[in-house]
CHARMM internal coordinates of N, CA and C (Angstrom, degrees):
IC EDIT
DIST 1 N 1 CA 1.4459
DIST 1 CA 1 C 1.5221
ANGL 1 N 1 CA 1 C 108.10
DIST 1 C 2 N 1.6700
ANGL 1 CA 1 C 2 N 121.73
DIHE 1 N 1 CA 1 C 2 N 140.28
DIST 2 N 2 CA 1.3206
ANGL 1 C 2 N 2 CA 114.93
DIHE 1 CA 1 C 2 N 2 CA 173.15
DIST 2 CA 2 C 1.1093
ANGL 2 N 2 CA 2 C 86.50
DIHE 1 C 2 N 2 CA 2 C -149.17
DIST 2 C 3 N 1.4810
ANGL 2 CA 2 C 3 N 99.22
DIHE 2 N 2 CA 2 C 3 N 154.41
DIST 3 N 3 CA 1.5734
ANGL 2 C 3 N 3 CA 120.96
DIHE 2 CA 2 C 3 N 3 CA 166.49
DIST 3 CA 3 C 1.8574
ANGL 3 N 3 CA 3 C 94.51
DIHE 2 C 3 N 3 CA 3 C -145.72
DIST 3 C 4 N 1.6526
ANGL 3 CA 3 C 4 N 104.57
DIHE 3 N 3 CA 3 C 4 N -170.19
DIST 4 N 4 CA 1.4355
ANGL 3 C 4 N 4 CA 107.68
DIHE 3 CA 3 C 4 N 4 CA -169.42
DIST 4 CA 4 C 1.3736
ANGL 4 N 4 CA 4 C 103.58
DIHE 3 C 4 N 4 CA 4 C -71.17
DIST 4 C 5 N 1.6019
ANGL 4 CA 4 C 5 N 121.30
DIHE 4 N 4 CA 4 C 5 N -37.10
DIST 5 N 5 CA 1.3754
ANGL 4 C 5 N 5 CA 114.73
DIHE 4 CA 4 C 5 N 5 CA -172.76
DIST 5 CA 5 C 1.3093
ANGL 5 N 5 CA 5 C 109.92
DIHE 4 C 5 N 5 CA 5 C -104.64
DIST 5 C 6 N 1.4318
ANGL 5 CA 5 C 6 N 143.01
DIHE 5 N 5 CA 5 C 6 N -35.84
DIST 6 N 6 CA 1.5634
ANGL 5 C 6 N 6 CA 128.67
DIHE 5 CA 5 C 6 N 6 CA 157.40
DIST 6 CA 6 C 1.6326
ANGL 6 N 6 CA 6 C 119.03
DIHE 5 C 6 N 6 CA 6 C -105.94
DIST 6 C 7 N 1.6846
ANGL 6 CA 6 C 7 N 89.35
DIHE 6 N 6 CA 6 C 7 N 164.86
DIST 7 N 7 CA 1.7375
ANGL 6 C 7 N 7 CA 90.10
DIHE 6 CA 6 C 7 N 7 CA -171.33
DIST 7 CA 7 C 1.8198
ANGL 7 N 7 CA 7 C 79.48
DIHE 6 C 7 N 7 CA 7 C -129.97
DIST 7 C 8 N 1.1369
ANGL 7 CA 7 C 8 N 103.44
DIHE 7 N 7 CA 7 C 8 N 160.80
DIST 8 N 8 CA 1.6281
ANGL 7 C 8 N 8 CA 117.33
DIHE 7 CA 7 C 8 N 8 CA 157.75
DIST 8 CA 8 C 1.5238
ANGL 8 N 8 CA 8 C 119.49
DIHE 7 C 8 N 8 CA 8 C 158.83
DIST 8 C 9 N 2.0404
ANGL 8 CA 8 C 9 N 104.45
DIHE 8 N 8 CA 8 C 9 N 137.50
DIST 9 N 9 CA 0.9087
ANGL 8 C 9 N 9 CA 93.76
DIHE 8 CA 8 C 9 N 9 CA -128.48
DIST 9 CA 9 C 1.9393
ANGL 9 N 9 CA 9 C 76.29
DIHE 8 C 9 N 9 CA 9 C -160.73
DIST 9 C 10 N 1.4551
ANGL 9 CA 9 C 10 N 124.92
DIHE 9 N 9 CA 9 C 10 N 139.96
DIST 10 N 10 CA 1.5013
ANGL 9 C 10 N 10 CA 94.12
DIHE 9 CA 9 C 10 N 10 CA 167.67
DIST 10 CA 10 C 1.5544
ANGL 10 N 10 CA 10 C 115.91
DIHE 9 C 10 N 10 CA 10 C -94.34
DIST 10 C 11 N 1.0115
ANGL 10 CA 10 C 11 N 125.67
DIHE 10 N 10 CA 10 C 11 N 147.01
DIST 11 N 11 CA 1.5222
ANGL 10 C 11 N 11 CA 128.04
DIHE 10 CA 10 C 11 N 11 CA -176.31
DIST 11 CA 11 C 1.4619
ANGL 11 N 11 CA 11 C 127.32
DIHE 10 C 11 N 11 CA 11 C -98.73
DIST 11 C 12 N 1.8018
ANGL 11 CA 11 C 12 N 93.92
DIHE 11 N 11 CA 11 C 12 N 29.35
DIST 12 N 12 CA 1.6678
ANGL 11 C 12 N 12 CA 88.86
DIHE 11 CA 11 C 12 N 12 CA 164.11
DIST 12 CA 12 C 1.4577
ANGL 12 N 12 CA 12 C 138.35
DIHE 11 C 12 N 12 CA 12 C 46.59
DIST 12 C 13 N 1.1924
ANGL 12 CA 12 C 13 N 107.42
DIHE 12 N 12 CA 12 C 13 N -113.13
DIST 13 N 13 CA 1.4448
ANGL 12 C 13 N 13 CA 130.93
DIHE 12 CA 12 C 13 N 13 CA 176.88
DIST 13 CA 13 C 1.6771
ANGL 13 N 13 CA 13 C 111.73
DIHE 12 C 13 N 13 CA 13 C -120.02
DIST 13 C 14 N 1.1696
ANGL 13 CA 13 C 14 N 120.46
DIHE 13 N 13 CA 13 C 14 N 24.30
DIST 14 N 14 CA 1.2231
ANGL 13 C 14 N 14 CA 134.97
DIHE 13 CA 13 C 14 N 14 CA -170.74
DIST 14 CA 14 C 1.6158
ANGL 14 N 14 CA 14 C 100.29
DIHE 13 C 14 N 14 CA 14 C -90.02
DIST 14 C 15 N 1.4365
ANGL 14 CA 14 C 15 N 112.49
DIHE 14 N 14 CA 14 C 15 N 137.40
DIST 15 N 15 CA 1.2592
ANGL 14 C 15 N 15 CA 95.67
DIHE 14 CA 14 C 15 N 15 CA 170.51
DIST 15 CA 15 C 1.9070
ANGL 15 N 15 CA 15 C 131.06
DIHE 14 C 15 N 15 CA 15 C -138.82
DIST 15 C 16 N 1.0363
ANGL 15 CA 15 C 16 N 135.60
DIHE 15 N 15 CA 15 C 16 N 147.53
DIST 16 N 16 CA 1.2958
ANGL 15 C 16 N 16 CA 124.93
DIHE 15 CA 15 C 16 N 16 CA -135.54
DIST 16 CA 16 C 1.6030
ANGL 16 N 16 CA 16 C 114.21
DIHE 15 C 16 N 16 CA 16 C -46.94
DIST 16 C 17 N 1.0320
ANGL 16 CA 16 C 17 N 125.13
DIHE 16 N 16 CA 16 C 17 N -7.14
DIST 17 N 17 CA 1.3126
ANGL 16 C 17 N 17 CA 128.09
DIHE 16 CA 16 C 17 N 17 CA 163.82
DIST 17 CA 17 C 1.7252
ANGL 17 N 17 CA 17 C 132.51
DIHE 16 C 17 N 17 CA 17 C -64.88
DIST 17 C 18 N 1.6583
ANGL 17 CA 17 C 18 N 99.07
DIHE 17 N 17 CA 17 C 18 N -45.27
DIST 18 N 18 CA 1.2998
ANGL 17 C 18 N 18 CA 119.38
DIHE 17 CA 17 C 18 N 18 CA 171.21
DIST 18 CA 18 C 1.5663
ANGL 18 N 18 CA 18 C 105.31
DIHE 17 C 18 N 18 CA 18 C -72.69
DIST 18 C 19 N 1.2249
ANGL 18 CA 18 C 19 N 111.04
DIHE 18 N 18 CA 18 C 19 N -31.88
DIST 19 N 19 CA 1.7785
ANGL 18 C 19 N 19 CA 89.88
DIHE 18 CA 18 C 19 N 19 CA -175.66
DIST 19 CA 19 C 1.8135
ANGL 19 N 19 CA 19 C 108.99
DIHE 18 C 19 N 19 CA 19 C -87.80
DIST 19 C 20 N 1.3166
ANGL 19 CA 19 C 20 N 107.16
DIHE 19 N 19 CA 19 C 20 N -25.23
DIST 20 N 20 CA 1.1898
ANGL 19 C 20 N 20 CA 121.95
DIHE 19 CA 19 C 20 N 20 CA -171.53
DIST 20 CA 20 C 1.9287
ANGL 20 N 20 CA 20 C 93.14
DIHE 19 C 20 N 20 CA 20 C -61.99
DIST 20 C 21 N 1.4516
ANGL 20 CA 20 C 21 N 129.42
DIHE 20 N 20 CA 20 C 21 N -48.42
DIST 21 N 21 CA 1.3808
ANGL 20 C 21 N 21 CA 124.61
DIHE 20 CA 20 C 21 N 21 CA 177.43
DIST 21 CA 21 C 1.2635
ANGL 21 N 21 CA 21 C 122.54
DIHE 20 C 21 N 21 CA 21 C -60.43
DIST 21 C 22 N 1.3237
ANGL 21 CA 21 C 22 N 113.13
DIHE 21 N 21 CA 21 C 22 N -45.88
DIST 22 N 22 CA 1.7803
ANGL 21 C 22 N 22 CA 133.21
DIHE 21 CA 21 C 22 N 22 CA 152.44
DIST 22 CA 22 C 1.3062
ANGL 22 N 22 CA 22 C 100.85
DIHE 21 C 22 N 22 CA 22 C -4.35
DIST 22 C 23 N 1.6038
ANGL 22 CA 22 C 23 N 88.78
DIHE 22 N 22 CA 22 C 23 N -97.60
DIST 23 N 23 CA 1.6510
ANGL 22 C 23 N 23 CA 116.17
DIHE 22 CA 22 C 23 N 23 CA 175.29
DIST 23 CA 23 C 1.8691
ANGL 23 N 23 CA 23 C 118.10
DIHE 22 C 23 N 23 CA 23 C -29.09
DIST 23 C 24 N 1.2153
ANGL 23 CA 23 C 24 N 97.24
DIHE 23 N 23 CA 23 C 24 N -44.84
DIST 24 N 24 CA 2.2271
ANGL 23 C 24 N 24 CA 89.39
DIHE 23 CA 23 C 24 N 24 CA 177.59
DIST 24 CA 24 C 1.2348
ANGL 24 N 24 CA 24 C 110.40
DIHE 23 C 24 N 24 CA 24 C -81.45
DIST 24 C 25 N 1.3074
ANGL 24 CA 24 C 25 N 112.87
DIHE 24 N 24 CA 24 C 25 N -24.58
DIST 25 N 25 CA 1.3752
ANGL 24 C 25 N 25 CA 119.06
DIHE 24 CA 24 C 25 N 25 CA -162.88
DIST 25 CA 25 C 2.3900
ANGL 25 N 25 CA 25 C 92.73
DIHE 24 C 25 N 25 CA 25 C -83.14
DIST 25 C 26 N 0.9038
ANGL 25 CA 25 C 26 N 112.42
DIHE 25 N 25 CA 25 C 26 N -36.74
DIST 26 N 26 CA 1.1236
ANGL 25 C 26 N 26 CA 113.26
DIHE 25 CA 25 C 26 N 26 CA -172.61
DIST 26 CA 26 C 2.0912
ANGL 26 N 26 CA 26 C 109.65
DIHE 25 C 26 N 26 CA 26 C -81.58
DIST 26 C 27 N 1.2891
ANGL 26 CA 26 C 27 N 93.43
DIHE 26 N 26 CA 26 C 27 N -25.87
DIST 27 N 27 CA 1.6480
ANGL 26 C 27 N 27 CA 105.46
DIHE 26 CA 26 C 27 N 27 CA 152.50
DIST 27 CA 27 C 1.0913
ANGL 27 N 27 CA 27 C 110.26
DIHE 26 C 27 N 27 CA 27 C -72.74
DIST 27 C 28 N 1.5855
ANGL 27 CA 27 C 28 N 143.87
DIHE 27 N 27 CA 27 C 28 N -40.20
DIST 28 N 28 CA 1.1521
ANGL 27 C 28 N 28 CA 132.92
DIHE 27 CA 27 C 28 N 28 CA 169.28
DIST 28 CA 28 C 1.8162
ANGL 28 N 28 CA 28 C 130.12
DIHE 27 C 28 N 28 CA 28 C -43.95
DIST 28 C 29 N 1.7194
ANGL 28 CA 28 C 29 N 90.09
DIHE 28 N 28 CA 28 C 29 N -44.18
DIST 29 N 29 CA 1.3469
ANGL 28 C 29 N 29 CA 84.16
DIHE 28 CA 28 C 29 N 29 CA -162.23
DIST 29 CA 29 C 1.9771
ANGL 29 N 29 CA 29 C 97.20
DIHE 28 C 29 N 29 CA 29 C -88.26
DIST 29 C 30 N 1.6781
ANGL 29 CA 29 C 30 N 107.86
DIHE 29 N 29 CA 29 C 30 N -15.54
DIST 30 N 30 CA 1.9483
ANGL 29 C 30 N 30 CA 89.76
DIHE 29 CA 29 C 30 N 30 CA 159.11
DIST 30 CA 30 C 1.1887
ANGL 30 N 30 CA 30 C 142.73
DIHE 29 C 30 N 30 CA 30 C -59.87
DIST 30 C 31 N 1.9676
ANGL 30 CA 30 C 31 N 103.85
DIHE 30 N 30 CA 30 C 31 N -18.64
DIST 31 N 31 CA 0.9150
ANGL 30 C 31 N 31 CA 102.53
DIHE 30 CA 30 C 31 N 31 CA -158.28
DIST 31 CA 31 C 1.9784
ANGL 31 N 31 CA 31 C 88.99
DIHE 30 C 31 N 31 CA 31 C -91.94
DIST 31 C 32 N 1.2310
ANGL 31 CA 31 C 32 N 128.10
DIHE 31 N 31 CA 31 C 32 N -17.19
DIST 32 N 32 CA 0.9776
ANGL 31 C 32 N 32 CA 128.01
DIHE 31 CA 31 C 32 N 32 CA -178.12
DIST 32 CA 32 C 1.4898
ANGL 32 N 32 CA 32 C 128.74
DIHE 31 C 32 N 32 CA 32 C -60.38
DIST 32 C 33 N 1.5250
ANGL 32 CA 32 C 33 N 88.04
DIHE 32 N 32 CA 32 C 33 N -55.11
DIST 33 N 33 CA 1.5983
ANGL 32 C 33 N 33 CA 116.99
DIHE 32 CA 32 C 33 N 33 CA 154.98
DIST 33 CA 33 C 1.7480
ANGL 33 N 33 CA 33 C 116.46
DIHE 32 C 33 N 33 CA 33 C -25.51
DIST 33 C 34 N 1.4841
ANGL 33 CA 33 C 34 N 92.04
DIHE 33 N 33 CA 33 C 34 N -61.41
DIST 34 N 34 CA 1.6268
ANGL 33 C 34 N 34 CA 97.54
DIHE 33 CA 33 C 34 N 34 CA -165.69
DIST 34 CA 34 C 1.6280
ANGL 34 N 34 CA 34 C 94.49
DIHE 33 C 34 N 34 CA 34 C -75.50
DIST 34 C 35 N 1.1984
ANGL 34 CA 34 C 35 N 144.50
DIHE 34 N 34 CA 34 C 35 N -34.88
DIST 35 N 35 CA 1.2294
ANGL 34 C 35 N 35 CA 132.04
DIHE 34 CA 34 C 35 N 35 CA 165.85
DIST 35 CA 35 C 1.2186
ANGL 35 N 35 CA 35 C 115.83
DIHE 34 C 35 N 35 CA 35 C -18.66
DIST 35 C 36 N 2.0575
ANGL 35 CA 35 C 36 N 100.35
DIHE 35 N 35 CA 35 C 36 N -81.34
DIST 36 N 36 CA 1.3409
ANGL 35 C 36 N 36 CA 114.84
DIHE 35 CA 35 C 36 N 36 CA -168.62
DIST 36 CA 36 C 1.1013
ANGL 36 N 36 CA 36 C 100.79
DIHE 35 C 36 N 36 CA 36 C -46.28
DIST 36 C 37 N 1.2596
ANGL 36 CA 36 C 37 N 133.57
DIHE 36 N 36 CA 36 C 37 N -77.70
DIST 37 N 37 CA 1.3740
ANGL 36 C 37 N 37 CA 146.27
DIHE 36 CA 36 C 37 N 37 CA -127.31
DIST 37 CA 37 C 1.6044
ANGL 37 N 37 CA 37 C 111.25
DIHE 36 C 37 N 37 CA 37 C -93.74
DIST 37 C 38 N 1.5101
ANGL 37 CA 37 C 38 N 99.03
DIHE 37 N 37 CA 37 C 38 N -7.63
DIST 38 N 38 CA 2.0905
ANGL 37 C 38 N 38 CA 101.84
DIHE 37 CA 37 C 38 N 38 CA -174.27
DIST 38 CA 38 C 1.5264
ANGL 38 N 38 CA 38 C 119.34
DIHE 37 C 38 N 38 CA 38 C 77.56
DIST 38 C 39 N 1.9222
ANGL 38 CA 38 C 39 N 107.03
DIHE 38 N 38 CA 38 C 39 N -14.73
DIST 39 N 39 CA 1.0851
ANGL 38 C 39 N 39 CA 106.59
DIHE 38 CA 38 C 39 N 39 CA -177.18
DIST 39 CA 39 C 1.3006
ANGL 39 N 39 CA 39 C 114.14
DIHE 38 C 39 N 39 CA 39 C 178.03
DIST 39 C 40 N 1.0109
ANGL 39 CA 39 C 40 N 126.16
DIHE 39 N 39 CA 39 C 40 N 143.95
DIST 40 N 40 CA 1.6130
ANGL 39 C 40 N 40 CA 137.76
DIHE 39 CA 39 C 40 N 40 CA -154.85
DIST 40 CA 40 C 1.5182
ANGL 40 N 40 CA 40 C 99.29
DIHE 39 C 40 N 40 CA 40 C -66.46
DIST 40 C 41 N 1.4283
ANGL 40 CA 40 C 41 N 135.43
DIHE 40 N 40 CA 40 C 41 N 121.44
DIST 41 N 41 CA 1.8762
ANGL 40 C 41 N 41 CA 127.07
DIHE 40 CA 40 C 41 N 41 CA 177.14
DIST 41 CA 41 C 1.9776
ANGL 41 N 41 CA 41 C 83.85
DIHE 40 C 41 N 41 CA 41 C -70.66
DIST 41 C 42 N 1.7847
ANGL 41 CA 41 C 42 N 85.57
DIHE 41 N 41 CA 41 C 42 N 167.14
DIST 42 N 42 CA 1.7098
ANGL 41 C 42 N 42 CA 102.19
DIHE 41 CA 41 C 42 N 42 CA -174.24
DIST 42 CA 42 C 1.4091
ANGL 42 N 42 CA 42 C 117.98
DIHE 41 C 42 N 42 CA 42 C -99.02
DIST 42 C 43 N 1.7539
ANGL 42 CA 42 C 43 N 99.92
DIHE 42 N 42 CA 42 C 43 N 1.61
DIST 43 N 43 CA 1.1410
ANGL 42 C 43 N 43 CA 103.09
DIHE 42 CA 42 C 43 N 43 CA -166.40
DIST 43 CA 43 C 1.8200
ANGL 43 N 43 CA 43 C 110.60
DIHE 42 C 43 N 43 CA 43 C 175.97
END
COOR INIT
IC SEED 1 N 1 CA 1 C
IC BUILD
């Protein structure tokens, strides 16, 4: 499950590397967001 303010999720066979890229990569695309847009939508 993700939304802007929580993520959770079980990670299997996942390992702290793969979630750790997840995670920047999913900062990436807010921080992009707020570029375009001036500001994060709420929904």
């Amino acid at each position: 499950m993700w939304t802007q303010s929580y993520f959770g999720e079980t990670i299997g066979n996942a390992n702290e590397e793969a979630i750790r890229q997840y995670v920047q990569n999913q900062l990436k695309v807010m921080d992009e967001m707020e570029e375009r847009f001036g500001q994060l939508p709420l929904f």
